[in-house]
PyMOL Python script that loads the backbone (N, CA, C, O; Angstrom):
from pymol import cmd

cmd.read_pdbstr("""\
ATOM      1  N   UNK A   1       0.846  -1.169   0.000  1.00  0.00           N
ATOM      2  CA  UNK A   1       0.000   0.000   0.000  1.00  0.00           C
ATOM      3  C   UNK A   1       0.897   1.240   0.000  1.00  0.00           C
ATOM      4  O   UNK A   1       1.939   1.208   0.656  1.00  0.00           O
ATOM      5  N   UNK A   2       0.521   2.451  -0.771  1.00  0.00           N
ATOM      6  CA  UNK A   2       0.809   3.908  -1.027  1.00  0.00           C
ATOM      7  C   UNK A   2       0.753   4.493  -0.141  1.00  0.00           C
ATOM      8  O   UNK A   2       0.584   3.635   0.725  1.00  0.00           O
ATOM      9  N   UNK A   3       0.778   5.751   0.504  1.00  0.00           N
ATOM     10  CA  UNK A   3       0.748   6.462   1.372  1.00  0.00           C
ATOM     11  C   UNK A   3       1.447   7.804   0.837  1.00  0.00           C
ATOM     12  O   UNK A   3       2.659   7.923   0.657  1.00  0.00           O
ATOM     13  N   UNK A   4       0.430   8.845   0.601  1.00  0.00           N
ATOM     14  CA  UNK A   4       0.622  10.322   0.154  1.00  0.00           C
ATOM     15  C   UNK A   4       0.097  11.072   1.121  1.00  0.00           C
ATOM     16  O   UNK A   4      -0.947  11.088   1.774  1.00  0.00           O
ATOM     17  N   UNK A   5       1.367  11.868   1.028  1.00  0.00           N
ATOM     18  CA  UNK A   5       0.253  13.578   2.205  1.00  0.00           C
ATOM     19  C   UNK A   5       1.218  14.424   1.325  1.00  0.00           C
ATOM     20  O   UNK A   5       2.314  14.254   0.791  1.00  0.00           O
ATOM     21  N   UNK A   6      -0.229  15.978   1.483  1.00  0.00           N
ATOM     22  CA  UNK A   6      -0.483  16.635   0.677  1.00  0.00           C
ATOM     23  C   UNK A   6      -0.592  17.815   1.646  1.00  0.00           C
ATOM     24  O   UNK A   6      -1.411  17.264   2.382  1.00  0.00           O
ATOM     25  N   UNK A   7      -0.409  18.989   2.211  1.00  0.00           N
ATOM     26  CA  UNK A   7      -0.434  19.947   3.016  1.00  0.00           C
ATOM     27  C   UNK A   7      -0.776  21.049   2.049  1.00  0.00           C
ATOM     28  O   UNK A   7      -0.291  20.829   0.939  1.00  0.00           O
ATOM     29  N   UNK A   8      -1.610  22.405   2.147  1.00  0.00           N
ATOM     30  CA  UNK A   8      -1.716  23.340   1.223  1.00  0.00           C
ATOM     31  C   UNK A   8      -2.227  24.477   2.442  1.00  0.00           C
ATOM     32  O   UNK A   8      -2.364  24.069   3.595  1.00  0.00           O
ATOM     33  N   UNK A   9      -2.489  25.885   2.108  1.00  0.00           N
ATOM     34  CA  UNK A   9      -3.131  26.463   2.711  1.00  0.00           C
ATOM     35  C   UNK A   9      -4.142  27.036   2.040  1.00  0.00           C
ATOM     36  O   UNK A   9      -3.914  27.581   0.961  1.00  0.00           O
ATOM     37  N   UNK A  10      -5.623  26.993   2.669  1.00  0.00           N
ATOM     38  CA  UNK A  10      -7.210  27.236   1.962  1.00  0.00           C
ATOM     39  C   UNK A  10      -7.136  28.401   2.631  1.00  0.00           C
ATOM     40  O   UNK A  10      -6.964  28.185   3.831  1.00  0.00           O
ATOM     41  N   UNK A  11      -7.199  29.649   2.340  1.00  0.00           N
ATOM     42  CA  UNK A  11      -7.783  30.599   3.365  1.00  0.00           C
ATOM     43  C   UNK A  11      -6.826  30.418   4.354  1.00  0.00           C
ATOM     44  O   UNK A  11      -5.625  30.166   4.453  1.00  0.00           O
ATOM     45  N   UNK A  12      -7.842  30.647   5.082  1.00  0.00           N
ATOM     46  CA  UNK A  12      -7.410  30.899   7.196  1.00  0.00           C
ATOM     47  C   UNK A  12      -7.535  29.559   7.387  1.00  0.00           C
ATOM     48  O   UNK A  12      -8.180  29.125   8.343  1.00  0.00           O
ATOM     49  N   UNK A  13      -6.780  28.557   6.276  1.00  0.00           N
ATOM     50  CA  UNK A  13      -7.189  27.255   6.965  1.00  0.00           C
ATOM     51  C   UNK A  13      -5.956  26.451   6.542  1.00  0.00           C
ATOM     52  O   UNK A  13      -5.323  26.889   5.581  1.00  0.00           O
ATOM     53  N   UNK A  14      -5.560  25.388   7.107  1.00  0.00           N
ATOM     54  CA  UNK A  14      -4.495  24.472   6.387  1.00  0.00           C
ATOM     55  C   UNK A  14      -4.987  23.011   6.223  1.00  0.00           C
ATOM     56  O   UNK A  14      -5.592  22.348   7.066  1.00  0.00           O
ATOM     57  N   UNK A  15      -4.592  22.617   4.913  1.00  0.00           N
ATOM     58  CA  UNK A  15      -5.255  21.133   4.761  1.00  0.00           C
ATOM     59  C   UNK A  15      -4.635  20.056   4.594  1.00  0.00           C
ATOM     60  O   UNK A  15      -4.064  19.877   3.519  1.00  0.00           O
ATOM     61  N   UNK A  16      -4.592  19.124   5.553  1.00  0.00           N
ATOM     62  CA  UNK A  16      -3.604  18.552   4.957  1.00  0.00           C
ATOM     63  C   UNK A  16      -4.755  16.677   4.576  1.00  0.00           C
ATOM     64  O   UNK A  16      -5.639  16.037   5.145  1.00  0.00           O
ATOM     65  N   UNK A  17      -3.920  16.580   3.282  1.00  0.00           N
ATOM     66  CA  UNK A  17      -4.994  15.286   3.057  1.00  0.00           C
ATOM     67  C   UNK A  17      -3.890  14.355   2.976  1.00  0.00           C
ATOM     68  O   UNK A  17      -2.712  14.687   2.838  1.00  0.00           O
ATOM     69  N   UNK A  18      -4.396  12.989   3.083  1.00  0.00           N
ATOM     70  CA  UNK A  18      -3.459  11.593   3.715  1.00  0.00           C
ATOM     71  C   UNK A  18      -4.127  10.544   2.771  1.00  0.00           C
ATOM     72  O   UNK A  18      -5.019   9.819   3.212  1.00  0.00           O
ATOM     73  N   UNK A  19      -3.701  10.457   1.467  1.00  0.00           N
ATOM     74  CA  UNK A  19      -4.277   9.350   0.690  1.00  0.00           C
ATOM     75  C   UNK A  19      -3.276   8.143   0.060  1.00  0.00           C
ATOM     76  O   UNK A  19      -2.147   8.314  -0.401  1.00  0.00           O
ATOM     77  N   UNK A  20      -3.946   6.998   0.164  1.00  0.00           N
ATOM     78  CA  UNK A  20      -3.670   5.694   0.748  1.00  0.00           C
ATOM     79  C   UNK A  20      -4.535   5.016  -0.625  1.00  0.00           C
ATOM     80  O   UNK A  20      -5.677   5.435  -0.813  1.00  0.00           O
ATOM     81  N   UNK A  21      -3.856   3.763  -1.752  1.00  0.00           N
ATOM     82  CA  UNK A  21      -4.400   3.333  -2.614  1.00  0.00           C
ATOM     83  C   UNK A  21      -5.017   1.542  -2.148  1.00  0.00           C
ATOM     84  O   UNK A  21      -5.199   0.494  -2.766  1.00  0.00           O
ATOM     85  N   UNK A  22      -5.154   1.981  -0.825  1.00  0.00           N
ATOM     86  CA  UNK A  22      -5.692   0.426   0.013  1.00  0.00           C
ATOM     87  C   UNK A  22      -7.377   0.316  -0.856  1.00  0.00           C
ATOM     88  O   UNK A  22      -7.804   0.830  -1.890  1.00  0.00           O
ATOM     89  N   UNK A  23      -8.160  -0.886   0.472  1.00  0.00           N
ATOM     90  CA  UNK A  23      -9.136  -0.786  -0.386  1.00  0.00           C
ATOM     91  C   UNK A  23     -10.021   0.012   0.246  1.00  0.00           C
ATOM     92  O   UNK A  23      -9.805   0.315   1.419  1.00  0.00           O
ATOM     93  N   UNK A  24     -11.124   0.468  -0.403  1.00  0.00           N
ATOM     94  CA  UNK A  24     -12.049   1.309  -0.328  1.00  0.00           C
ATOM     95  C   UNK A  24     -12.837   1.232   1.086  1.00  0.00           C
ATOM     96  O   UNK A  24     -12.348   0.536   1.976  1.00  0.00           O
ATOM     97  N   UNK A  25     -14.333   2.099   1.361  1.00  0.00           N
ATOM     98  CA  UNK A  25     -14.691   1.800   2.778  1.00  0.00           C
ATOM     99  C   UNK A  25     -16.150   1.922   2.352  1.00  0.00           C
ATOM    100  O   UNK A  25     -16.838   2.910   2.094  1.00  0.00           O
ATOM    101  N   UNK A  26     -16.460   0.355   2.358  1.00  0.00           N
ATOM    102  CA  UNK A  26     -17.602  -0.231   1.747  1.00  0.00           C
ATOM    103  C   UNK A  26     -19.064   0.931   2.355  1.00  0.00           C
ATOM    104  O   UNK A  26     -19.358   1.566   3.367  1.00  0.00           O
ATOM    105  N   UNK A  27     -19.554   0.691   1.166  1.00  0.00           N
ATOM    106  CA  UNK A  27     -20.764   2.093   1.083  1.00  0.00           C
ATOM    107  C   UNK A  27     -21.570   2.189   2.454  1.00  0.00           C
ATOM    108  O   UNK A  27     -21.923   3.233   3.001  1.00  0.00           O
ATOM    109  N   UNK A  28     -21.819   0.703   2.960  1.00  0.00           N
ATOM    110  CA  UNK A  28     -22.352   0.813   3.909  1.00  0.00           C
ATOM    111  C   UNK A  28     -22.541   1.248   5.163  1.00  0.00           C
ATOM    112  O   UNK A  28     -23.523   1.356   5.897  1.00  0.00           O
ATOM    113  N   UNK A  29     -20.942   1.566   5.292  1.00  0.00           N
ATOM    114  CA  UNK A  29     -19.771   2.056   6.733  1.00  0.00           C
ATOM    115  C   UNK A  29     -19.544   3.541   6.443  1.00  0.00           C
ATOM    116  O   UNK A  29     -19.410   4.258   7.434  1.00  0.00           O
ATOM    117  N   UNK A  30     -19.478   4.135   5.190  1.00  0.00           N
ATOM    118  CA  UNK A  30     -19.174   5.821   5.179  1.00  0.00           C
ATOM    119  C   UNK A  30     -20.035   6.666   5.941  1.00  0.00           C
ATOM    120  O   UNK A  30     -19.512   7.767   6.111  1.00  0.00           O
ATOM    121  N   UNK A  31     -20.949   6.577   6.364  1.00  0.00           N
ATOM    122  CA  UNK A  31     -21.705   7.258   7.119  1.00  0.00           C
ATOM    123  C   UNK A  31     -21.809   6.821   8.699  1.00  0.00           C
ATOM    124  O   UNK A  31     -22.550   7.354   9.525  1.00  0.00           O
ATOM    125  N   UNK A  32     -20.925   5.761   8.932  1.00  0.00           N
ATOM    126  CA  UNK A  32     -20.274   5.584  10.055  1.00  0.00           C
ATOM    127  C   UNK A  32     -18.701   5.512  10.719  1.00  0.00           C
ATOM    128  O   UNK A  32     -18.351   5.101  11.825  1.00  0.00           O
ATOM    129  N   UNK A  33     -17.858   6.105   9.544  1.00  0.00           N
ATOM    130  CA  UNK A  33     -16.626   5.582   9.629  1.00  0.00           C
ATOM    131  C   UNK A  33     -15.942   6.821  10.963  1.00  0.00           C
ATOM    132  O   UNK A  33     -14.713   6.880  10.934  1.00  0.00           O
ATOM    133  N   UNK A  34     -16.244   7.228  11.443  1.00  0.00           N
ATOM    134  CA  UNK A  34     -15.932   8.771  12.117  1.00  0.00           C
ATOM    135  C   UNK A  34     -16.362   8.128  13.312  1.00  0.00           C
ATOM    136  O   UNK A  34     -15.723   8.649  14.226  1.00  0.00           O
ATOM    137  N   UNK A  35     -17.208   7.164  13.808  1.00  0.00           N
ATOM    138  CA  UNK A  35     -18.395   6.520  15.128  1.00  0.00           C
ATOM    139  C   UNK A  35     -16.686   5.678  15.682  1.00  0.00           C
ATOM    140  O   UNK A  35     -15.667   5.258  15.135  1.00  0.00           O
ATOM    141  N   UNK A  36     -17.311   5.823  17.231  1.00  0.00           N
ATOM    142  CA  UNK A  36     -16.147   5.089  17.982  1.00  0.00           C
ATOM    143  C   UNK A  36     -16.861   3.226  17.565  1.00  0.00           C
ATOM    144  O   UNK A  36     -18.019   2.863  17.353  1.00  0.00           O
ATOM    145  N   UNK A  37     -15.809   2.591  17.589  1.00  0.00           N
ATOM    146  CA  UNK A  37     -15.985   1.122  17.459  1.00  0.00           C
ATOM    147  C   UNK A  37     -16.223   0.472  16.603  1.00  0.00           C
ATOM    148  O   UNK A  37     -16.409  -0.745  16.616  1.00  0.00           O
ATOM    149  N   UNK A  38     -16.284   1.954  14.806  1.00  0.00           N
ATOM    150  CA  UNK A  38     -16.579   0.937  13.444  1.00  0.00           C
ATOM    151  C   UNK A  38     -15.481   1.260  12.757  1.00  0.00           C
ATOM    152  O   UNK A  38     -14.793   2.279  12.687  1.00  0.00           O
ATOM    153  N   UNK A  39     -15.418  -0.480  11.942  1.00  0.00           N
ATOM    154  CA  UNK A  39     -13.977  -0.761  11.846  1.00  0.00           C
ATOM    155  C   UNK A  39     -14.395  -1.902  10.453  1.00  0.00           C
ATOM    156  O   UNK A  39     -15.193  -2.817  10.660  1.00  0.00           O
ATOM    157  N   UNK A  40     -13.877  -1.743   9.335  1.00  0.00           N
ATOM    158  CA  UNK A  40     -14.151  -3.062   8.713  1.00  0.00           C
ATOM    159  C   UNK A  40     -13.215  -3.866   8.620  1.00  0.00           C
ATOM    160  O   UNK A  40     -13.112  -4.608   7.643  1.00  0.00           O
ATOM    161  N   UNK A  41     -12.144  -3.866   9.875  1.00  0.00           N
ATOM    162  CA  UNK A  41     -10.970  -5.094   9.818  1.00  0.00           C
ATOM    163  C   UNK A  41     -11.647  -5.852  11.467  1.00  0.00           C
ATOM    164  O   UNK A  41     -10.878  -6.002  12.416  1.00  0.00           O
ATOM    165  N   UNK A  42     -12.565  -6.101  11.525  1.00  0.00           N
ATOM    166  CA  UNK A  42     -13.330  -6.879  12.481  1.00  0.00           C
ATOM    167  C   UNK A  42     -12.565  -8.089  13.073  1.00  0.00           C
ATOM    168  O   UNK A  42     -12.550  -8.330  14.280  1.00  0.00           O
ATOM    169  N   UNK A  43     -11.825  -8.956  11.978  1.00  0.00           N
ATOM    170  CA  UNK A  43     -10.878  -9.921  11.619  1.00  0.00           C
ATOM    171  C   UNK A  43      -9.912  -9.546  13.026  1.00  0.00           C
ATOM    172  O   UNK A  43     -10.148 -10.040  14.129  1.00  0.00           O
ATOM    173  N   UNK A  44      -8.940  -8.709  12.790  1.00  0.00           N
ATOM    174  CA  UNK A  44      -7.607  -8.364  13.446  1.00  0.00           C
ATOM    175  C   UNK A  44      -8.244  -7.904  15.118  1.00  0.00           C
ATOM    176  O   UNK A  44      -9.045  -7.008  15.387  1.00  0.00           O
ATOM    177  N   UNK A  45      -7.658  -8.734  15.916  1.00  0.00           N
ATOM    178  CA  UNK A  45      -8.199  -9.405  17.381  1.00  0.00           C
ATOM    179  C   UNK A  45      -7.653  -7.924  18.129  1.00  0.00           C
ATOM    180  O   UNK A  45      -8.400  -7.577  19.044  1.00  0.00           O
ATOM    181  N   UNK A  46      -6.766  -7.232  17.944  1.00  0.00           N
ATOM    182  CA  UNK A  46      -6.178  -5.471  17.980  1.00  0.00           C
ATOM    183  C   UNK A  46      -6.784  -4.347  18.066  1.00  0.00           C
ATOM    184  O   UNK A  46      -6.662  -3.395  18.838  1.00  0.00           O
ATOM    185  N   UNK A  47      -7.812  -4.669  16.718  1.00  0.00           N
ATOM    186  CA  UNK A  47      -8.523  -3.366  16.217  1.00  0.00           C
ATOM    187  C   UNK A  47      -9.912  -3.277  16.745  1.00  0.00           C
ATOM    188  O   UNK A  47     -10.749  -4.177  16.817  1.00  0.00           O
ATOM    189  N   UNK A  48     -10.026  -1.728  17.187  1.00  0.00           N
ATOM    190  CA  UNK A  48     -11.070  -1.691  17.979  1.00  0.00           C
ATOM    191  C   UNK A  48     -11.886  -0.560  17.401  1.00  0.00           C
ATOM    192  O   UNK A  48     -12.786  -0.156  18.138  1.00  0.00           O
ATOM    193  N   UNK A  49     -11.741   0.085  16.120  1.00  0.00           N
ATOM    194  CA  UNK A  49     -12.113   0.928  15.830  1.00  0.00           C
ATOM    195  C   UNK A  49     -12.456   2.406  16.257  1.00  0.00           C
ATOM    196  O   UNK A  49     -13.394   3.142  15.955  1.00  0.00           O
ATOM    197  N   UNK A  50     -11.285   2.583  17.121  1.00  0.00           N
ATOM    198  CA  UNK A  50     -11.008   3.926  17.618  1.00  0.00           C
ATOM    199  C   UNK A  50     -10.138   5.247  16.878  1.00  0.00           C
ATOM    200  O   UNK A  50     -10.233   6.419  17.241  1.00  0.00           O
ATOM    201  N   UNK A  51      -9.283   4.744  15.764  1.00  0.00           N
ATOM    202  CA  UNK A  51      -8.665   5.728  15.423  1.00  0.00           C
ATOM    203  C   UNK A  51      -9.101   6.939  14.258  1.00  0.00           C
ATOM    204  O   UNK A  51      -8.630   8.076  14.251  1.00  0.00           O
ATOM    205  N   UNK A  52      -9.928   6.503  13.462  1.00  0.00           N
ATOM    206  CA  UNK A  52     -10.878   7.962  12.768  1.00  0.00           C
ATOM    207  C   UNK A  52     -11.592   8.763  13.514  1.00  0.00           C
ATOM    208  O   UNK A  52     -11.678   9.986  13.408  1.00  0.00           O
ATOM    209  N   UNK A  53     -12.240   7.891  14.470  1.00  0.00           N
ATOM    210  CA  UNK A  53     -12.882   8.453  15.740  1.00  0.00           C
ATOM    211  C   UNK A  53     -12.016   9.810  16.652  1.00  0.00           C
ATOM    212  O   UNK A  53     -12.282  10.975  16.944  1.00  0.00           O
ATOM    213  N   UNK A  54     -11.021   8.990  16.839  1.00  0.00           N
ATOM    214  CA  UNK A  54      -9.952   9.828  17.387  1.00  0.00           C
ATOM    215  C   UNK A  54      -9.540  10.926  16.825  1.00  0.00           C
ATOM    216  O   UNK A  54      -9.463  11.971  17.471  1.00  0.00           O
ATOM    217  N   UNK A  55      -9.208  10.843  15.506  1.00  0.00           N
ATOM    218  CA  UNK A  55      -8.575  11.480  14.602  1.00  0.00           C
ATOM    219  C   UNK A  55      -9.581  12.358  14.607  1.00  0.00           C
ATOM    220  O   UNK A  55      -9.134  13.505  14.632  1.00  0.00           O
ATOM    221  N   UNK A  56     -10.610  12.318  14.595  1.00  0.00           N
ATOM    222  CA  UNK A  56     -11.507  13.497  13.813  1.00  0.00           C
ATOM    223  C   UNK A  56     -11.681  14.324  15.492  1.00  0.00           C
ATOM    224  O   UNK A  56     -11.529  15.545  15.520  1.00  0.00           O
ATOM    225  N   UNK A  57     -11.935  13.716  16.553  1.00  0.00           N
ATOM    226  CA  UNK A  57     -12.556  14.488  17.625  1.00  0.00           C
ATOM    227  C   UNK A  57     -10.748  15.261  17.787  1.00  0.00           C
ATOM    228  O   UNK A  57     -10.753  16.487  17.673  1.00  0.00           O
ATOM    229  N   UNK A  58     -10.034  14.931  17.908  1.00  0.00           N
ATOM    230  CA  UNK A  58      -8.644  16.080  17.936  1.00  0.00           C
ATOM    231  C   UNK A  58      -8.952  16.973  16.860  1.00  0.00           C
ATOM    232  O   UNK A  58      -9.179  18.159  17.102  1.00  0.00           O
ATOM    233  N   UNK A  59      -8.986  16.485  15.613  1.00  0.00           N
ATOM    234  CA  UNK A  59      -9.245  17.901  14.948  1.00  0.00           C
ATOM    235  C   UNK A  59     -10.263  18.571  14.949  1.00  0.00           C
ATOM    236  O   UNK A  59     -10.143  19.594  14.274  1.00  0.00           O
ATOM    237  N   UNK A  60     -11.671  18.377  15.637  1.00  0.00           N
ATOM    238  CA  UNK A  60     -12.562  18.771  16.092  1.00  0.00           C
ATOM    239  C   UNK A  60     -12.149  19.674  17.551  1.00  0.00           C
ATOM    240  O   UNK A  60     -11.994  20.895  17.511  1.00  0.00           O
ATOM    241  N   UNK A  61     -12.045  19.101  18.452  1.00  0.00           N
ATOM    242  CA  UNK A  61     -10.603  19.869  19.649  1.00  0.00           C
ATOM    243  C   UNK A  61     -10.206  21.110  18.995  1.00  0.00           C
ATOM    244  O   UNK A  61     -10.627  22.139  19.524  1.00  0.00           O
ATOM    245  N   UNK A  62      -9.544  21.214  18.041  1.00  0.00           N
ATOM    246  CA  UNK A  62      -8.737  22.250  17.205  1.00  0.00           C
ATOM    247  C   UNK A  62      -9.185  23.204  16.511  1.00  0.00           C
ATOM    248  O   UNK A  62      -8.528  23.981  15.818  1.00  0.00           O
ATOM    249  N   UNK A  63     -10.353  23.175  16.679  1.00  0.00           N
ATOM    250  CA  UNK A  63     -11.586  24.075  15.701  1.00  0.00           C
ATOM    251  C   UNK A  63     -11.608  23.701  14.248  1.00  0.00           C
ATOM    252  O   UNK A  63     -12.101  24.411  13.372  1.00  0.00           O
ATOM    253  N   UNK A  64     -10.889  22.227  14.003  1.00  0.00           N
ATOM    254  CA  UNK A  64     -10.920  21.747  12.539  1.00  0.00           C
ATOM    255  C   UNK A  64     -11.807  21.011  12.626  1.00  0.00           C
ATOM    256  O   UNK A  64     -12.746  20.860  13.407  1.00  0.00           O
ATOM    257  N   UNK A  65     -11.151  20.150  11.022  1.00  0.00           N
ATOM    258  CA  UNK A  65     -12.424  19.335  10.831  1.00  0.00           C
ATOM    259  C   UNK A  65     -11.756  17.793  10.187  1.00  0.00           C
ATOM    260  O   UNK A  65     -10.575  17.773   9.841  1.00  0.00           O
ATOM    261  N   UNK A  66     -12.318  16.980  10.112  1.00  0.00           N
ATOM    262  CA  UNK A  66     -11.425  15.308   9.447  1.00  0.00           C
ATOM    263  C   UNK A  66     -12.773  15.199   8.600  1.00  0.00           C
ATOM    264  O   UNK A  66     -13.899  15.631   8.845  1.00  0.00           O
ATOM    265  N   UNK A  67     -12.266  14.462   7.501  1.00  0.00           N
ATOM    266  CA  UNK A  67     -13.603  14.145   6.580  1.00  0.00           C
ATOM    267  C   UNK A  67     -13.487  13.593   4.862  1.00  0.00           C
ATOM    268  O   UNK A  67     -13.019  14.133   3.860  1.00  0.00           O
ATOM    269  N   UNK A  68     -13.897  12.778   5.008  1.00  0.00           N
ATOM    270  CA  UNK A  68     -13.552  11.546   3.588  1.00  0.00           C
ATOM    271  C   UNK A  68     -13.812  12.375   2.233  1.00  0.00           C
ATOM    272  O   UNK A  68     -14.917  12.504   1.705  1.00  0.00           O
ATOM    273  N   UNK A  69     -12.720  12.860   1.809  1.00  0.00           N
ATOM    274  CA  UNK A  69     -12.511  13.328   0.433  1.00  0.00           C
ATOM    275  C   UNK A  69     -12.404  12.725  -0.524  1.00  0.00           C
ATOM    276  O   UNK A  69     -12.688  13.450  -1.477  1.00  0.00           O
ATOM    277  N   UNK A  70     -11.995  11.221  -0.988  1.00  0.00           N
ATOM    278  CA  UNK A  70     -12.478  10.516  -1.620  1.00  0.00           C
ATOM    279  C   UNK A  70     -12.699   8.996  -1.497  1.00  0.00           C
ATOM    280  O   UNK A  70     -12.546   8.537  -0.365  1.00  0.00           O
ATOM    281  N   UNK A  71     -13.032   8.151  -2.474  1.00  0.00           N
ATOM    282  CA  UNK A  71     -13.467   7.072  -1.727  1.00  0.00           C
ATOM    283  C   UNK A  71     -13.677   6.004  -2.895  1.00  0.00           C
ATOM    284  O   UNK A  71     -14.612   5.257  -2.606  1.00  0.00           O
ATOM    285  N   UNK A  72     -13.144   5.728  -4.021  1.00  0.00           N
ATOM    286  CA  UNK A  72     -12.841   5.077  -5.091  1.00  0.00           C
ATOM    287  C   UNK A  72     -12.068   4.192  -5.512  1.00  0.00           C
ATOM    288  O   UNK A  72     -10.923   4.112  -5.068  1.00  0.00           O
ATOM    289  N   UNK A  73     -12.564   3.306  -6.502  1.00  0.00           N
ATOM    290  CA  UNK A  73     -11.061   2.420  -6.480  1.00  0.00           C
ATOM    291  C   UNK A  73     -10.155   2.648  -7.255  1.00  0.00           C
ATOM    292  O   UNK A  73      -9.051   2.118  -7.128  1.00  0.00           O
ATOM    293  N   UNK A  74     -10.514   3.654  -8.403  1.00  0.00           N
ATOM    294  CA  UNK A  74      -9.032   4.520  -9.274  1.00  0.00           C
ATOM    295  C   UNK A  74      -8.672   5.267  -8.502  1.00  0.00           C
ATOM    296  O   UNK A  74      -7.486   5.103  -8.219  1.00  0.00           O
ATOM    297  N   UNK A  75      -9.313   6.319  -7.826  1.00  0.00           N
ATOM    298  CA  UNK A  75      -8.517   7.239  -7.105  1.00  0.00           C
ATOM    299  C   UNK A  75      -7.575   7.219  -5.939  1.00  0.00           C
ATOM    300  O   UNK A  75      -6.661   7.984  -5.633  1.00  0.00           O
ATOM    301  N   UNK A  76      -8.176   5.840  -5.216  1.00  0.00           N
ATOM    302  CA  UNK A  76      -8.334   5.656  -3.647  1.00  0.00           C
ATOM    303  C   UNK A  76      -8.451   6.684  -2.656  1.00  0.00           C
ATOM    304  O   UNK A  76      -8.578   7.877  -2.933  1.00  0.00           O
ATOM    305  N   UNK A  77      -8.408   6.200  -1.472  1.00  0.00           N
ATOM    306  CA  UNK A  77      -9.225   7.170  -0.319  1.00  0.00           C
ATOM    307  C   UNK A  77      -7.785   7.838  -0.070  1.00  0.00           C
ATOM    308  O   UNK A  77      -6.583   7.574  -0.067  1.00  0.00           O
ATOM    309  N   UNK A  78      -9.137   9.368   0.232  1.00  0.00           N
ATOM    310  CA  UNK A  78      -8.123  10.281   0.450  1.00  0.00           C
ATOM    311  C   UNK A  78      -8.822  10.943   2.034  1.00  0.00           C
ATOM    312  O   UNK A  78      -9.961  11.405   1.959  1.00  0.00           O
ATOM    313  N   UNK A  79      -8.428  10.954   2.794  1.00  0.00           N
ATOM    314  CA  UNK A  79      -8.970  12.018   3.950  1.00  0.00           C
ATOM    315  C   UNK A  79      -8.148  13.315   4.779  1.00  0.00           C
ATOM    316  O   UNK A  79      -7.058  13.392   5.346  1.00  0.00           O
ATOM    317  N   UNK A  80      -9.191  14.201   4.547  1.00  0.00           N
ATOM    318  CA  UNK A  80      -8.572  15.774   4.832  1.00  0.00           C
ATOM    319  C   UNK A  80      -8.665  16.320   5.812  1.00  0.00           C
ATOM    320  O   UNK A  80      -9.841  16.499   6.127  1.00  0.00           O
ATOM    321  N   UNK A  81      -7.778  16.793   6.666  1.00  0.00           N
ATOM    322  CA  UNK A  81      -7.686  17.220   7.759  1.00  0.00           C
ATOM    323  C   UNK A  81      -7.795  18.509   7.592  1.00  0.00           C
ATOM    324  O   UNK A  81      -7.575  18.812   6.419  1.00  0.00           O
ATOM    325  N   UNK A  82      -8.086  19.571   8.392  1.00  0.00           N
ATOM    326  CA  UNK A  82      -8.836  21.003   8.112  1.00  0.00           C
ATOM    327  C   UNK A  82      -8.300  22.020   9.357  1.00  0.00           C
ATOM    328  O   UNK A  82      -9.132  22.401  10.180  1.00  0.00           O
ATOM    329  N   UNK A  83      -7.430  22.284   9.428  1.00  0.00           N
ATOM    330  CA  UNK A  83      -7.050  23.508  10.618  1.00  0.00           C
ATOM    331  C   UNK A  83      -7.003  24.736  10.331  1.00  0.00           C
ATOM    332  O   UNK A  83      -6.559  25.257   9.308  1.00  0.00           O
ATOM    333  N   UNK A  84      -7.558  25.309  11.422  1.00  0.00           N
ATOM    334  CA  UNK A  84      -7.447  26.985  11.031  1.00  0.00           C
ATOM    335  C   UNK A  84      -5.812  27.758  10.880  1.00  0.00           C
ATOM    336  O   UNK A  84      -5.008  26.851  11.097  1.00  0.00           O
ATOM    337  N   UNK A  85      -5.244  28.741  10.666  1.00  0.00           N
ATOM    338  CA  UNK A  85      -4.486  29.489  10.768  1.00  0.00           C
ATOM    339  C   UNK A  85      -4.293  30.306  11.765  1.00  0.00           C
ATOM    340  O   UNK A  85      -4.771  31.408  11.498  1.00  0.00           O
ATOM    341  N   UNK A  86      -3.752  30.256  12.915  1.00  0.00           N
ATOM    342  CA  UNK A  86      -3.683  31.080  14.248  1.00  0.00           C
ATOM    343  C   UNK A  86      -2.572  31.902  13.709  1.00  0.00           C
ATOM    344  O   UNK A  86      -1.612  31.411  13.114  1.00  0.00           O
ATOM    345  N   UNK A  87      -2.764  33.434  13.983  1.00  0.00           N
ATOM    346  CA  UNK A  87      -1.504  34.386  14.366  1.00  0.00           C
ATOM    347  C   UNK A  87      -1.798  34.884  15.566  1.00  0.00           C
ATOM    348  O   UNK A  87      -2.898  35.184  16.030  1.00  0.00           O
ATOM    349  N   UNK A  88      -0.467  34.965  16.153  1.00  0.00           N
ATOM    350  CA  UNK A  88      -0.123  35.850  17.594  1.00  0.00           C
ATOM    351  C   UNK A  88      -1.170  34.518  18.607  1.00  0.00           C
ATOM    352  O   UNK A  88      -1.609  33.392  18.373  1.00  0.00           O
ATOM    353  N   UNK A  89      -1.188  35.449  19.730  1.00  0.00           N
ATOM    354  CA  UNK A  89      -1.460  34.767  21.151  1.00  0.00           C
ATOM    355  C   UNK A  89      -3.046  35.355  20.758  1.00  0.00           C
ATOM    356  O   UNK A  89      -3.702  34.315  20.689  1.00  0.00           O
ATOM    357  N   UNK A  90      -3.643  36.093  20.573  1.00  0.00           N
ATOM    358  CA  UNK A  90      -5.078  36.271  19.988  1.00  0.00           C
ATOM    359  C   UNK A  90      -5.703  35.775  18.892  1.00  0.00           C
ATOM    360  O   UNK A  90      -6.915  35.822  18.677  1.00  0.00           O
ATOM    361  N   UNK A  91      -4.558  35.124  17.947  1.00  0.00           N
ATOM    362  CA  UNK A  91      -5.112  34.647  16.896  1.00  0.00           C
ATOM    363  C   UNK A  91      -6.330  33.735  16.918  1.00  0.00           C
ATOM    364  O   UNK A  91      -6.806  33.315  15.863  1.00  0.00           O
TER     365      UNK A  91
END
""", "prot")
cmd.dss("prot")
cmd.show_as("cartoon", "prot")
cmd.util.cbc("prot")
cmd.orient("prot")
């Protein structure tokens, strides 16, 4: 498996996306993949389906945002992380 990151700045925002040419995240689970405990490697006795979960409530913490940018099998999945731009101690 691939593994790309991509950092840019949107605005008052920085993005950084993390795309991976693994396999896809069956249609049924995208509207749960962010939920603590869903996981489609059920298999692996380890995985507990905490880390998108995780991932998204820190960048949620941060006044960002985590969120499935793509989700294909030419493209493969890409997911974007979303932080604001702080200047100074008031920023």
């Amino acid at each position: 498996m691939n593994i790309a990151f991509s950092l840019k700045q949107n605005g008052n925002y920085l993005s950084l996306d993390v795309a991976n040419d693994g396999q896809i995240i069956p249609k049924e689970m995208k509207d749960r993949i962010f939920e603590f405990g869903t996981s489609s490697k059920k298999e692996e006795v380890h995985n507990f389906g905490i880390g998108l979960a995780m991932a998204k409530k820190i960048a949620l913490d941060h006044h960002g945002d985590l969120f499935l940018l793509k989700n294909d099998a030419v493209n493969g999945i890409v997911f974007r992380f979303m932080f604001p731009i702080r200047r100074g101690l008031n920023g």
